[in-house]
N, C-alpha and C positions, 0 to 999 in steps of 0.2 A: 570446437572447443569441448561443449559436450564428449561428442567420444570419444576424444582423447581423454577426458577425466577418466569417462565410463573404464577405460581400458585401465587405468590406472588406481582402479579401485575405491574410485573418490566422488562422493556424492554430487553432481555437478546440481542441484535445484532441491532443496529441502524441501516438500512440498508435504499435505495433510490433505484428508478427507471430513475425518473428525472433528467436532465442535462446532464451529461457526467457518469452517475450510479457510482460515484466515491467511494464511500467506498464500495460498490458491488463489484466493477469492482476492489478493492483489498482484495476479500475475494476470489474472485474469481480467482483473480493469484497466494494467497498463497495455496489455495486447489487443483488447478495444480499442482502446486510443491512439494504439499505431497503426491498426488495421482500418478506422472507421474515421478517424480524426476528432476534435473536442465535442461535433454535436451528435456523436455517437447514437446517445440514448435521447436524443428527438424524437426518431420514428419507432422507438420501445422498441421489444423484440424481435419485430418485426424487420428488423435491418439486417443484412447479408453478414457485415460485421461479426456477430453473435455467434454463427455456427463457424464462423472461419477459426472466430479465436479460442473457442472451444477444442477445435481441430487442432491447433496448436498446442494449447495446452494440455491436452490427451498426449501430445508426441512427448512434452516436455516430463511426463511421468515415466517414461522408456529411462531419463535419465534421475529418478529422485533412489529414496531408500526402500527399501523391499519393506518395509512397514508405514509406508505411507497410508496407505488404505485404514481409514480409522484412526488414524495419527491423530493427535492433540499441538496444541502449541509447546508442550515441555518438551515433545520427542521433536519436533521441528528446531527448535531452539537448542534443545540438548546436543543432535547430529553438527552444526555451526558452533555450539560454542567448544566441543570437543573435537573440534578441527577436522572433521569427517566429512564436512561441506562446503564448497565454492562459492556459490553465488545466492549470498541470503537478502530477502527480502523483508522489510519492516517498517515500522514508523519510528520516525527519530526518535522518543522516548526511551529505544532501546540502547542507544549510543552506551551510556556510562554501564550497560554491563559486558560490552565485549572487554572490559579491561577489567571488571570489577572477577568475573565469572568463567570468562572464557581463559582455556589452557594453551601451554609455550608462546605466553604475552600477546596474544590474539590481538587487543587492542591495540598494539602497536601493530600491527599488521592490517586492518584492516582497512581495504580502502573503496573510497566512495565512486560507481560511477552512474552515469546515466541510461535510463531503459534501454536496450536496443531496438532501434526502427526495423520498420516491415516493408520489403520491398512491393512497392505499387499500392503502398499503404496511401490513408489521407493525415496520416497523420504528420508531426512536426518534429522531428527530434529533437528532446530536451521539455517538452510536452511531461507532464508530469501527474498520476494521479493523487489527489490529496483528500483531506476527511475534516469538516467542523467539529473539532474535538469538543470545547467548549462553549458559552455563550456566556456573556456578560451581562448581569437584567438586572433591575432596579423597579419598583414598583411603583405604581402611581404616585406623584403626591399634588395633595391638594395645597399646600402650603408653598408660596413661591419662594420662601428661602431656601426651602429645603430642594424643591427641582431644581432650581440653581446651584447647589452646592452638590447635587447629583451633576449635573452636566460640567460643574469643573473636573470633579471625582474622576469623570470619565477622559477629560481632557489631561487629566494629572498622568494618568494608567498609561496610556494609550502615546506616552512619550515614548521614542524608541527603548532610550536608558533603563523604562523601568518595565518595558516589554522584553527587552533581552535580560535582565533578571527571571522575569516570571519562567521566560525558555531555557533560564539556564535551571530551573528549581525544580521547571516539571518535564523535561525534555519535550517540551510542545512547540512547535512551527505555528507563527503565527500571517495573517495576512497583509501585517505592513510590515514592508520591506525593511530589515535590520543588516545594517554593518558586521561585519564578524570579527570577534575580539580574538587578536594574535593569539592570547592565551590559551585557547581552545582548545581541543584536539582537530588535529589535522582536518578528520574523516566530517566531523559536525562545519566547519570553516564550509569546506567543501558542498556539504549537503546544503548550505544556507544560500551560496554564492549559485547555486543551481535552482533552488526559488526564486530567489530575486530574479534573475534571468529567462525563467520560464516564461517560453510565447502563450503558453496557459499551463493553470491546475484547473483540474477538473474531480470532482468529489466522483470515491471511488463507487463500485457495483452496489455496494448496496446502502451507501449512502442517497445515489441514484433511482434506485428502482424502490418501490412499494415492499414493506416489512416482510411480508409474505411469499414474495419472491426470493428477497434476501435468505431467507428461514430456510427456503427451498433447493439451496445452493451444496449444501452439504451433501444432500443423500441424491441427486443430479447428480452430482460430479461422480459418487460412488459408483453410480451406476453405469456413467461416460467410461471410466476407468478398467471398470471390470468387464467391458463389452458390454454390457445388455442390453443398452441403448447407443447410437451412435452420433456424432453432434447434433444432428440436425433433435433427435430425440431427447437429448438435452435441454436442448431450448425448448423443446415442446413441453419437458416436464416444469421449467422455466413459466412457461406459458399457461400453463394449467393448474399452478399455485397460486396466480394471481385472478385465477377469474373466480 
């Protein structure tokens, strides 16, 4: 698929270096996860996993835009929403602007699938990486009417009804499983029905690993890219951010 895009002068993988490498840095947790399987980051970096899918993702830059290197999220997003790109990667949040944003009615085109498995992988097809967007908190109370009318508060929230509003207001995936309103657009229906069914989510790379490794992931990969270092020396730079 790739080279045939390649051939055809079409971005097959938007990918970035620049900022926090965020569509990288989730190609690169789901290629964990289908090379290593959900308990991946158990044994830290130290798992075989790490440099494979590293190796992969170095290949998958053979097929992104000649200005990946240093790329931000607007040039990643910009190449997909001006229809210059194949296969975009993101978190639901971004659903309402492939129609809002993207050109010759993008959102009516675009459609959802599931990561692609890795042969002799451990992973599960349908496996899915995900992220704790938000938290829900409430403060101590000393006062037993008030903890009570907190723990309804949360019982009131936490209804699917009023969970699939909050997902339809902030484009966020939450972790009780919600029904999908026909209403919807196709590609979101889609991407909900593939949560719910997921044999696991697993929070992504740097959700996973320690801040500092995370941090570390941008100028690594720069350097995986441009030769300097080669997977294995990836992880090692990986490795050496966090001690």
């Amino acid at each position: 698929m790739a080279d045939a895009l390649k051939a055809q002068g079409v971005i097959a993988f938007p990918l970035m270096t620049g900022e926090n490498a965020w569509s990288s840095m989730l190609w690169y947790s789901q290629i964990l996860l289908a090379i290593g399987g959900p308990d991946v980051y158990k044994n830290g970096l130290d798992d075989p996993a790490f440099v494979q899918a590293a190796e992969v993702l170095k290949k998958m830059f053979d097929y992104t835009s000649s200005d990946a290197v240093g790329a931000g999220a607007a040039v990643v997003n910009g190449h997909f929403l001006n229809f210059e790109a194949a296969v975009y990667t993101n978190g639901p949040w971004f659903l309402p602007r492939f129609a809002k944003e993207g050109i010759n009615d993008l959102g009516s085109k675009v459609k959802f699938a599931l990561p692609p498995e890795y042969v002799g992988g451990k992973g599960t097809y349908g496996g899915l990486a995900g992220t704790v967007q938000a938290y829900l908190c409430a403060g101590v109370q000393t006062d037993a009417d008030k903890a009570a009318a907190v723990v309804e508060f949360y019982k009131f929230i936490n209804q699917p009804e009023w969970l699939y509003k909050l997902a339809e207001s902030s484009g966020a995936m939450f972790a009780v499983k919600l029904e999908s309103n026909t209403n919807d657009i196709q590609v979101k229906q889609d991407l909900l029905a593939a949560a719910n069914s997921a044999p696991y989510i697993v929070k992504h790379f740097n959700d996973s690993m320690p801040t500092a490794i995370g941090n570390a992931l941008p100028a690594a990969l720069d350097e995986l890219v441009l030769g300097t270092v080669d997977a294995q020396g990836f992880v090692d730079l990986l490795k050496a951010a966090g001690q």
